[in-house]
C-alpha positions in Angstrom: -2.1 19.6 -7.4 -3.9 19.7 -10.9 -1.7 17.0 -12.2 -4.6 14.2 -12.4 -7.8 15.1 -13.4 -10.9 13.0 -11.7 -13.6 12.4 -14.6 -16.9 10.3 -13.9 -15.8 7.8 -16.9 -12.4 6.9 -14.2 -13.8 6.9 -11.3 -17.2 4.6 -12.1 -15.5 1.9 -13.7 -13.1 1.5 -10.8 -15.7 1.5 -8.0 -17.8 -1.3 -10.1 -14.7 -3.4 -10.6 -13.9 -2.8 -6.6 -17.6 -4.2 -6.0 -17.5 -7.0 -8.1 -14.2 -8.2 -6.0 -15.7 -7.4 -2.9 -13.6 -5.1 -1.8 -16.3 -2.4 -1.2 -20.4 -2.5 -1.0 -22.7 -0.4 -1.9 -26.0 1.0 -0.9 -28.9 3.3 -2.7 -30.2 5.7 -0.4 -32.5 8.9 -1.0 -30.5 12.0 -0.4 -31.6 15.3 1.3 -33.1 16.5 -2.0 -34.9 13.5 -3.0 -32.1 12.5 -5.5 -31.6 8.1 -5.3 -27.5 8.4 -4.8 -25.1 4.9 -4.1 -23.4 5.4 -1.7 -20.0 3.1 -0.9 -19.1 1.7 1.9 -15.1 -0.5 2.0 -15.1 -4.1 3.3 -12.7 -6.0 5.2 -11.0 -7.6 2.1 -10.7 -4.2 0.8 -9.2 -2.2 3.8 -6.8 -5.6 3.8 -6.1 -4.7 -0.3 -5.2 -1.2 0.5 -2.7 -2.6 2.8 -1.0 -4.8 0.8 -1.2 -1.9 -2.3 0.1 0.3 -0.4 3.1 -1.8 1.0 4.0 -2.4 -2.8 3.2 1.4 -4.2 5.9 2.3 -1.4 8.4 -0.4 -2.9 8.1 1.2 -6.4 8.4 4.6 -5.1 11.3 4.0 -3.5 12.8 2.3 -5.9 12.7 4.4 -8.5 13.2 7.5 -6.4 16.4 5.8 -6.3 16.9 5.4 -9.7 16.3 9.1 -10.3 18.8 10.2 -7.5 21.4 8.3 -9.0 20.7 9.6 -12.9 21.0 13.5 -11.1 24.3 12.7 -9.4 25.6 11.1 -12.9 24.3 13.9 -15.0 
C-alpha cells in the first residue's frame, strides 16, 4: 500500500541473519542471462518460526486493536 518501502540495505541483512539461524538456505545458480543470482530456499525450522511468529504477531494485533477501539469509544 506504499506505506513500507523495500530497500536492498533491509532486505539483505535480514536474509543473512535468517541463514546464519538456519531458518532458510541458500543456493548460487546461473540465471537465464548468465547473471550468478542466490537464490533462497525456507527450511523446516524456519516454516516452524513463521508459525510461532505469526501466532504472536496475531496476539499483538489483537491486542492493541483492542486498545484502539476502546480510546475511539472514549474519545
Amino acid at each position: 500500500g506504499g506505506s513500507m518501502r523495500w530497500t536492498d540495505g533491509m532486505l539483505y541483512p535480514i536474509l543473512h541473519r535468517l541463514e546464519s539461524q538456519g531458518l532458510i538456505e541458500s543456493e548460487v545458480r546461473t540465471s537465464e542471462t548468465g547473471r550468478k543470482r542466490k537464490y533462497y530456499r525456507i527450511k523446516h525450522d524456519g516454516s516452524t518460526a513463521i508459525s510461532a511468529y505469526q501466532t504472536q504477531w496475531q496476539t499483538v494485533y489483537e491486542t492493541l486493536n483492542k486498545v484502539w477501539e476502546a480510546k475511539l469509544c472514549l474519545d
